[in-house]
N, C-alpha and C positions, 0 to 999 in steps of 0.2 A: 782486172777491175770488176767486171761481172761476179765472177766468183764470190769476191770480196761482199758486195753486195749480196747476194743472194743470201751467203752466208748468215752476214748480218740480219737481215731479213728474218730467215727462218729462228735462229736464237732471238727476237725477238718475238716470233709467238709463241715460239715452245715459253718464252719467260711470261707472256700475255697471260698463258693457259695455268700454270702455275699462281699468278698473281690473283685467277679467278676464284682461285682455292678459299680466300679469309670474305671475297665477297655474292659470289652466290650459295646458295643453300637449299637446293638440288632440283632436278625436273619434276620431280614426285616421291610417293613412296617407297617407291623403288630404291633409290638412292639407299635409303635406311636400312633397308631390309638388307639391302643387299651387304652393308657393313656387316651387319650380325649374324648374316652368311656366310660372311670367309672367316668370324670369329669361329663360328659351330665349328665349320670344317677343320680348323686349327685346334679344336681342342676336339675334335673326336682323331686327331689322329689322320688327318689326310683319308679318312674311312669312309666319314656320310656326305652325303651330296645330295643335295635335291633332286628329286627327278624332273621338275618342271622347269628348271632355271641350267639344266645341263653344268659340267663340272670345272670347264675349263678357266672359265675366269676368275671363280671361287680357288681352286686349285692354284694357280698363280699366283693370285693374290696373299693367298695363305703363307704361299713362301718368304714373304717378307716379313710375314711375325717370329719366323727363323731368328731374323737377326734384330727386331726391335719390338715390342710389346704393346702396339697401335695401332688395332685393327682399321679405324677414320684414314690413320695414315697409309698404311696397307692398300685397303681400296682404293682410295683418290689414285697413290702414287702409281698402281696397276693401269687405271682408266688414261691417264695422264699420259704413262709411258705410252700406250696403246697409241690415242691421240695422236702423240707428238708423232713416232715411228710411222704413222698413215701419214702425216703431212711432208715427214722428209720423203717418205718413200714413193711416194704419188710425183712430187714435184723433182727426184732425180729422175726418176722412169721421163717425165715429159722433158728435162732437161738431156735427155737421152736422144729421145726423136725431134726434138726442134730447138734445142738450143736455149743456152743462158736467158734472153730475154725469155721469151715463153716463158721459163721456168721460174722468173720472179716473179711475171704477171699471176702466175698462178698460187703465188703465195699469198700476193695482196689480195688476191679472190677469197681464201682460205681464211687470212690471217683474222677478221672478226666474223667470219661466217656463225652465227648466233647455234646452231645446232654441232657444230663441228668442233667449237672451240668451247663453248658453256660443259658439252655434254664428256671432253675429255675432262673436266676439270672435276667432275662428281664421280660418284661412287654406280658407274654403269659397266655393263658387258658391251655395248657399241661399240665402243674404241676399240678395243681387243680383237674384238670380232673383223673389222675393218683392216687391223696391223694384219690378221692372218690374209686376210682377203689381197692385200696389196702385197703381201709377201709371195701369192699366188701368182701375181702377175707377172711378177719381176721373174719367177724359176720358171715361167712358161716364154716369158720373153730369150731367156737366157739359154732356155730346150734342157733346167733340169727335172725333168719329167717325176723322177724320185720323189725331189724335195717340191715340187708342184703339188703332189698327192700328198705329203707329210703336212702341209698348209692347208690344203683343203679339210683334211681331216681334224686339225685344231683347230678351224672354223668352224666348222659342224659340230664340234665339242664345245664352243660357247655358246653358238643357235643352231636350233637341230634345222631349221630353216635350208638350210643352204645347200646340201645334195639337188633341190629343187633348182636355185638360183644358176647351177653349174652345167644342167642341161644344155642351152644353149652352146657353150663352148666343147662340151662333148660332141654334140651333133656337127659341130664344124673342125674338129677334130676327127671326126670319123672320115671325112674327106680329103683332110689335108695332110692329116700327118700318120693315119691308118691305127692299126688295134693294138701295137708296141708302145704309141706313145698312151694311147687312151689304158691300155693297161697298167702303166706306171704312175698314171694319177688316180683312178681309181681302187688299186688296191688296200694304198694305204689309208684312203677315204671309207672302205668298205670293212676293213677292219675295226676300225675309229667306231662304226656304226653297228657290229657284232657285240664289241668288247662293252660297250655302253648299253645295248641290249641285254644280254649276260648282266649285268651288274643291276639290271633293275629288277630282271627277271629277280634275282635272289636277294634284292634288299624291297623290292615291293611287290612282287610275284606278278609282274606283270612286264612284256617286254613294247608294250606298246607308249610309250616314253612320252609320244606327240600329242594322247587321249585328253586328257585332263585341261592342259594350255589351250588346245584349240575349242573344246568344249565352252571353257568356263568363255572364250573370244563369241560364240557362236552367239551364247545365252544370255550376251549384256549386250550386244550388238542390235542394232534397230531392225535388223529380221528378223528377229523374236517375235515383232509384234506385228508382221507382214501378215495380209490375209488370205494372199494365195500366192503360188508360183510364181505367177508375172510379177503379184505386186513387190516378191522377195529379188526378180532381179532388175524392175526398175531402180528399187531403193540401190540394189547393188552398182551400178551402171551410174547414180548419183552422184553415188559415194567416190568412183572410180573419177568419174570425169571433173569434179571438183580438186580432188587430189591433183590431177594429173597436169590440167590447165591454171588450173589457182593457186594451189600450195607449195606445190613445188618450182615452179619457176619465180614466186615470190620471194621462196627461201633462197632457192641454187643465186636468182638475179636473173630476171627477161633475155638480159643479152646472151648470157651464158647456156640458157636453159633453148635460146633456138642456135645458137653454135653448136649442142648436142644435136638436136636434131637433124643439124643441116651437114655434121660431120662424116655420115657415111657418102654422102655425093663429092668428097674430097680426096677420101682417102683412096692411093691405088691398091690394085687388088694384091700385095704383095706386104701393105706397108704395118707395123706392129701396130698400129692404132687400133687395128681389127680387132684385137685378145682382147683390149678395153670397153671395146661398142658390142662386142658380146657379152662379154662379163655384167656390162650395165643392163644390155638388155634382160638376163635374167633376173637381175637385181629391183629392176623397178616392176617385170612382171610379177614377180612375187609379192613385192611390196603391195602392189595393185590389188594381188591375188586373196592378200590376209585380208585388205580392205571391203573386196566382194565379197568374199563369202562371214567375216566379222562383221563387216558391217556399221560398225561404228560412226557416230557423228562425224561428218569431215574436217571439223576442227576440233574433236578429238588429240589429248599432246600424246596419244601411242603413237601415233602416224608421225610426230616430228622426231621421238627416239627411231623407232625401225628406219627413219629415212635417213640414218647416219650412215653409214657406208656407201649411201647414193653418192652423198655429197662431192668425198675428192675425185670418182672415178668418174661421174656427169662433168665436173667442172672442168677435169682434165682435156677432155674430149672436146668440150665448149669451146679451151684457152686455144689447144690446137688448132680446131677449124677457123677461128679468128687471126691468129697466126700465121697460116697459112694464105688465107685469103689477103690481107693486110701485107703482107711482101710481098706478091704479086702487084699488090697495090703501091707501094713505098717507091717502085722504079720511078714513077712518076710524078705521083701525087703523095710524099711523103708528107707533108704537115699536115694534110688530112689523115692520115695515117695516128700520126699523137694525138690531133684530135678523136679518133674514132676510140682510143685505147683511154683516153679523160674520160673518154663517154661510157665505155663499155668499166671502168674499175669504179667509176665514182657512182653511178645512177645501182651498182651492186651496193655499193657501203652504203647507201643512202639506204636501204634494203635491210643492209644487214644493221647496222646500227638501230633503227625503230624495233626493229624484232630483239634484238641484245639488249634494248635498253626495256622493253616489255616482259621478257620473260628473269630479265633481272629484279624488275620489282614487284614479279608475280613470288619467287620466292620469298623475298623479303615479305612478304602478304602473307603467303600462307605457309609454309613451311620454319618460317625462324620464328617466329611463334612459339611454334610445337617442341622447339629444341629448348629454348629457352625454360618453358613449363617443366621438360627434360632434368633438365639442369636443375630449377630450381629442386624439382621433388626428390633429387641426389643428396640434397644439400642437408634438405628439411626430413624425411624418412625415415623415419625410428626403425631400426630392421627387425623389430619384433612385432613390427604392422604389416598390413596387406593391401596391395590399391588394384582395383580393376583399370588397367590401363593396355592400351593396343597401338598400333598403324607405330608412325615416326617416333612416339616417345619413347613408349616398349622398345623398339629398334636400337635411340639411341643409347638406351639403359644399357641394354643388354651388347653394347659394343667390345663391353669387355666383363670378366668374373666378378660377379656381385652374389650380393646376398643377400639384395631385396625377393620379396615375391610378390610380381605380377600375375595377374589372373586373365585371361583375353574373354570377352563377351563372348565366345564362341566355347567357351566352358563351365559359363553360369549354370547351374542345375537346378532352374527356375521353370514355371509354364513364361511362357510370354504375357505382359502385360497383368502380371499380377503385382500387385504394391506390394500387398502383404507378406506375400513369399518372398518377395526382394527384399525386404526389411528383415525379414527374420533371418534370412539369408547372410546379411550381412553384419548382421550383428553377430550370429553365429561363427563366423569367419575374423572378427574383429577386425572388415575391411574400415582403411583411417584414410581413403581416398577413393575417390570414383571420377573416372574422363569420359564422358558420354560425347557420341560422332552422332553428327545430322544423317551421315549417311545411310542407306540404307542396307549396304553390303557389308557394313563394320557388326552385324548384329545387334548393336542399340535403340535403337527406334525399335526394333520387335520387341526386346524383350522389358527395355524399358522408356515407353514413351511418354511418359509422366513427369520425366527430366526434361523436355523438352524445352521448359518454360523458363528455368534458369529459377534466379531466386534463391529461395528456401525451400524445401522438402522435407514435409516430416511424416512418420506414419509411428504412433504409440512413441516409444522409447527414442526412438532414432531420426534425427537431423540430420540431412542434407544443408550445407551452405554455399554457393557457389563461389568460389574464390577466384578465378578468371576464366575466361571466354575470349572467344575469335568468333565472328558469326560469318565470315567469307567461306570457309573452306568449313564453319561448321560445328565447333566443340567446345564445350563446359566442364571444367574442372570443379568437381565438390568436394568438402572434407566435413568428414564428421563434427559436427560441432561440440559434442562433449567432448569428444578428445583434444578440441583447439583449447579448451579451456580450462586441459587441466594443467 
């Protein structure tokens, strides 16, 4: 009967996560990009790779335009599969050390968890990243040391992150199980990290992989604008401790989030729970780690992607110690007991629900907008014109072979803030569209701030009209007006 149950259970979120597919429309722009990244990679041939975004979930994903010619679908069904295989595989390992019950509780923890379930359903590396990570678990739990280090190694192939994260379990592998086992998981992790060195080395002459990702984290981060030392690791120390006590027990759920905590005073010195209370612990010191030194606003939404592979391994940990404690407790005082498990699943959904339904119609705000302007300008797009367009629209344009042309503000060959040159510019280009971003990192506002005001723009010959806008996230669509009109 349990069985039965769980089973059901779990086919119903893996069908949840799926179903999220037609109604959110993604974390960021991330999402986008990252479609028209496993597009690139499918049409160069399994050759080019980002160096900043690592290969592995591009690489994956690309395999499935093998067999079907939809890269949207590609990606989701990559993140999706990812997802789902974190949730079965998390909640059989705990169904392993404590049995059927645990092992539903911990589904219904999972089942609307707003980052765990939103984020398998879009077009991210987390999931993936997570399926290796929990595939980690299971070959260490099960002592295959081999395929321990072949998972580790395609973890680190979709976040270069994680050789850091693995610390911990090495240093308590050097104790317990000596330099044969730590040998067979490192190698094939150190290889993963050669062979990907090597290939950057000779596609960007550089083997330092990590440069760039953490730079550009460093230089948008609010230590940027620290005035000394101290003030850089207060802000850091801010940032940590908001994270650690606010955000995350908010998202994981209070109850769950001190059942992690209180899980190493339960477990004996013997017992597999330990491979998971280490592995988190490197997992959340890192998380921590990118926080300190990035530095980032604490409600910043980087910090709710990165804290995806927290999720099932914290919560596991959580469902256990509750578990645990709770059957000692049932000898006696069982109906306290279902009460405490009302209390501990529902006071989580109550959690998770507010945050699923906020960041459900934070997309719907700002991101389906941008698809839709997408879409339209597919429609309407004479392919003998040219539109300055970038971020999600470009992305979703560029999902598959077209033969429009896109120009990205990052390749205007303008001064900043000259009108004149803009107009001549564009007319010279016979650009029949322009998407100006508030923002200040899409390169718009530099070069040209003049849009800002929406309306009309004209300078000599050439009209600017604006034909729609979004002012939340930021952007104005123009089209020439002579060419509307002829």
């Amino acid at each position: 009967m349990e069985r039965r149950i769980l089973a059901i259970i779990l086919i119903l979120a893996i069908g949840y996560r799926f179903w999220l597919w037609d109604v959110f429309f993604g974390w960021e722009e991330s999402d986008y990009g990252n479609i028209a990244m496993v597009q690139g990679v499918y049409q160069s041939g399994f050759r080019h790779y980002d160096m900043n975004h690592m290969p592995g979930y591009y690489g994956l994903s690309a395999l499935f335009l093998l067999i079907q010619n939809n890269s949207v679908v590609a990606a989701k069904l990559m993140s999706t599969l990812g997802g789902s295989l974190s949730l079965v595989g998390i909640v059989l390992l705990l169904k392993r050390m404590a049995g059927y019950k645990a092992a539903i509780l911990l589904v219904l923890v999972l089942f609307f968890q707003p980052e765990f379930s939103l984020y398998s359903s879009s077009a991210l590396r987390e999931p993936v990243y997570s399926m290796f990570i929990i595939a980690l678990l299971w070959a260490m739990i099960l002592r295959f040391w081999w395929l321990a280090g072949i998972a580790a190694a395609m973890a680190f192939l979709v976040r270069f992150e994680f050789p850091l994260v693995l610390i911990p379990i090495v240093i308590v592998l050097l104790f317990t199980k000596g330099w044969r086992a730590i040998g067979k998981l490192l190698i094939p992790l150190v290889l993963g990290i050669v062979i990907w060195m090597c290939y950057c080395l000779s596609m960007y002459e550089t083997y330092a992989f990590w440069a760039h990702a953490a730079t550009s984290n460093i230089e948008t981060g609010l230590g940027a604008e620290a005035y000394n030392r101290w003030d850089w690791f207060q802000r850091g120390m801010s940032v940590v401790g908001s994270l650690f006590f606010t955000l995350l027990p908010q998202r994981l759920g209070w109850l769950i989030w001190i059942g992690w905590l209180l899980a190493p005073f339960w477990a004996q010195k013997e017992s597999k729970i330990w491979y998971l209370l280490w592995l988190s612990y490197g997992l959340v010191v890192v998380w921590l780690g990118i926080a300190f030194v990035a530095q980032h606003d604490a409600d910043h939404n980087l910090y709710w992607k990165w804290m995806f592979p927290l999720i099932p391994i914290l919560a596991c940990c959580g469902i256990w110690m509750w578990n645990c404690l709770l059957v000692r407790i049932a000898r006696r005082y069982r109906r306290y007991v279902y009460a405490m498990w009302v209390l501990i699943i529902g006071s989580t959904w109550l959690e998770h629900g507010k945050e699923t339904k906020n960041q459900l119609e934070r997309s719907w705000r700002l991101y389906r907008p941008q698809i839709q302007l997408a879409q339209k300008i597919e429609q309407e797009l004479p392919i003998n014109h040219k539109v300055i367009f970038d971020n999600i629209p470009a992305c979703w344009i560029n999902r598959k072979e077209h033969e429009y042309t896109m120009i990205s503000w990052f390749d205007i060959p303008v001064s900043p803030n000259d009108p004149n040159a803009f107009a001549d510019w564009l007319i010279a280009e016979d650009v029949w569209g322009v998407l100006w971003f508030r923002e200040d990192w899409t390169q718009a506002p530099k070069i040209a701030p003049f849009l800002s005001a929406g309306g009309t723009w004209s300078v000599g010959q050439l009209h600017l009209r604006e034909v729609s806008r979004e002012d939340e996230y930021g952007w104005i669509y123009y089209q020439r007006t002579n060419l509307l009109e002829r």
